[in-house]
C-alpha positions in Angstrom: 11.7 -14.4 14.7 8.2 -15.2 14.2 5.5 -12.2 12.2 4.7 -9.4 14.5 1.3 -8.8 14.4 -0.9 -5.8 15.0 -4.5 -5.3 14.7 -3.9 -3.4 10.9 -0.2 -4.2 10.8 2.0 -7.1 10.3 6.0 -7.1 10.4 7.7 -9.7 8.7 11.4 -10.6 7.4 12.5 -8.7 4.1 12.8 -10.5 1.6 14.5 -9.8 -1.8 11.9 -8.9 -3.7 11.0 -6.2 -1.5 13.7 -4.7 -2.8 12.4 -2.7 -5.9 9.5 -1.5 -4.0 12.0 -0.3 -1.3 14.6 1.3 -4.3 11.3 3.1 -5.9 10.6 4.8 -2.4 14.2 6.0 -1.4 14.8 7.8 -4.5 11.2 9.4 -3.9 11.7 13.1 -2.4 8.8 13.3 0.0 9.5 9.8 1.1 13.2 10.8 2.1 12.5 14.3 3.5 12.6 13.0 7.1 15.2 10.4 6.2 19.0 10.7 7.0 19.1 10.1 2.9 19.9 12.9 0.6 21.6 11.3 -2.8 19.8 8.9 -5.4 20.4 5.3 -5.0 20.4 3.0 -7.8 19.2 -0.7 -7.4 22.5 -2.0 -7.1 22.9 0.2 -3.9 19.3 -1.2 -2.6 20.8 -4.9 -3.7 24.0 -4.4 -1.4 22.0 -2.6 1.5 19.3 -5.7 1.3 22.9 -8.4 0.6 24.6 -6.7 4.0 21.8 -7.4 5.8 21.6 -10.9 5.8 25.3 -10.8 7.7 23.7 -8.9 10.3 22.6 -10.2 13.7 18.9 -11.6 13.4 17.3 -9.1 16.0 18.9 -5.8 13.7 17.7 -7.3 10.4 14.9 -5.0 9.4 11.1 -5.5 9.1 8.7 -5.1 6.2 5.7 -3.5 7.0 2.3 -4.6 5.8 -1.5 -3.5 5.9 -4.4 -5.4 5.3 -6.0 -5.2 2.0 -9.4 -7.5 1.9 -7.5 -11.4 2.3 -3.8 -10.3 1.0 -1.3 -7.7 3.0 0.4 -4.7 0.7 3.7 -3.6 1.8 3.9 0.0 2.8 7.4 0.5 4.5 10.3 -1.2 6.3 11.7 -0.3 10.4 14.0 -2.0 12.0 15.9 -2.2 15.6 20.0 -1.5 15.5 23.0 -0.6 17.3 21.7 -2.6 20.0 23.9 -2.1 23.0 24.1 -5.0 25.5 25.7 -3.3 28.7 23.7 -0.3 28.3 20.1 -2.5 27.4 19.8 0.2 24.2 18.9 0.5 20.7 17.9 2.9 18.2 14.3 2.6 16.1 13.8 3.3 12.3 11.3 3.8 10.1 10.0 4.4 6.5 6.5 4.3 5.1 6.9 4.8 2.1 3.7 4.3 0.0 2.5 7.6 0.1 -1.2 6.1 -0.4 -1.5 4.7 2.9 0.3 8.4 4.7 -2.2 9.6 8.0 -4.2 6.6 8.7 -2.0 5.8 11.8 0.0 3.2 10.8 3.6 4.7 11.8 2.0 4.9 15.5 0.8 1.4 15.6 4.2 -0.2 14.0 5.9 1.9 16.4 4.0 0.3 19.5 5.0 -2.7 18.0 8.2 -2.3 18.0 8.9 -1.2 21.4 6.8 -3.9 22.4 8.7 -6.0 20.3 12.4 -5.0 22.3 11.3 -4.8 25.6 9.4 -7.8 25.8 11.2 -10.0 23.5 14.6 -8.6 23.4 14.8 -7.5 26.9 15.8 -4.0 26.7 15.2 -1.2 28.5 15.2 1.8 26.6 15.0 2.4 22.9 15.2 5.8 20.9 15.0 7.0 18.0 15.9 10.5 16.3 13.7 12.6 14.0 13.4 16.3 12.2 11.7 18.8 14.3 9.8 19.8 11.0 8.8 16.0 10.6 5.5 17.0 12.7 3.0 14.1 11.7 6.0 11.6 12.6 6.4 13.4 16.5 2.7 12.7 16.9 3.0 9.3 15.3 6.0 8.9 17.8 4.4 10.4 21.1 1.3 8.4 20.2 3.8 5.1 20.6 4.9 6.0 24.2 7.6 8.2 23.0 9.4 11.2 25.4 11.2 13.9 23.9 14.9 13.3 25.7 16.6 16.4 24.1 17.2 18.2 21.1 20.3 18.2 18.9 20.9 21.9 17.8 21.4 22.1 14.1 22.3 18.6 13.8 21.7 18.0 10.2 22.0 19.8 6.9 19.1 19.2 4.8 17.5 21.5 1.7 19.9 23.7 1.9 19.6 24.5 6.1 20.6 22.9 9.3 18.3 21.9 11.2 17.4 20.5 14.8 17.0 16.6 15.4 14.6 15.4 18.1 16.2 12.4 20.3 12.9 10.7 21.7 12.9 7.5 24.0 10.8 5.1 25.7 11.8 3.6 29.2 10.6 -0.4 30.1 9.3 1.4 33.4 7.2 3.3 31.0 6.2 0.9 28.7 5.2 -1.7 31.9 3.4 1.4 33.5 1.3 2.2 29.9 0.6 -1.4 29.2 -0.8 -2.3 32.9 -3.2 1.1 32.0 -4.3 -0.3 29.3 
């Protein structure tokens, strides 16, 4: 796969020295609150999760974000596509920014776009999802901003800080995405 570009963002392969940036961010609490992370992970952990990676099949390898800093791009975060399911035309959305820095300037919505755009029109599916915390408010927005419908709620799903809390199942449909794109 070739860059995936945006007008502010670029996605491109991970490479391996990504990898410290991305270890610094995961063991950073406000990064991880609306993560499914909740222990430290040392380097060697970030080494095996970059190492099991490159097994993987190309279109669930994950993406590096970047933004555009004057003539250079700075790395902000990493998404990624998986548990693509052929029969059902599926997969599941992730995401991380995690330089804090570059938080609220919209770049979750616009990598989000992206990356619908990115698996319905290159990987032909039909409807991708993702999951997130109801009290992960700014990423609902950044979500809903993307084309994302809330599909259902999943009552006290995970156990985070010491409480259980709800998880938001969100999707977009290619109907959908076909109908928003001829809008625009």
């Amino acid at each position: 796969m070739s860059i995936i570009f945006g007008k502010r963002v670029r996605l491109r392969a991970v490479e391996h020295e990504d990898v410290k940036k991305f270890h610094e961010w995961v063991n950073d609490p406000e990064v991880t609150r609306g993560l499914a992370m909740y222990l430290p992970m040392s380097l060697a952990d970030e080494e095996n999760w970059f190492n099991s990676h490159a097994k993987r099949d190309p279109k669930e390898k994950p993406l590096a974000i970047e933004v555009r800093k004057g003539k250079t791009w700075k790395l902000i975060g990493n998404c990624g596509v998986f548990e693509i399911e052929s029969v059902n035309s599926s997969a599941e959305l992730g995401i991380m920014i995690g330089e804090k820095s570059e938080w609220n300037k919209g770049y979750g919505s616009e990598v989000m776009t992206l990356l619908v755009r990115h698996c319905i029109e290159t990987l032909n599916l039909n409807r991708v999802f993702l999951r997130v915390y109801t009290d992960n408010i700014r990423a609902v927005r950044s979500y809903e901003k993307a084309g994302f419908v809330l599909e259902g709620r999943l009552r006290e799903a995970v156990y985070k800080f010491g409480k259980y809390e709800d998880v938001l199942v969100m999707s977009v449909l290619r109907s959908e995405w076909m109908s928003r794109k001829k809008d625009n």
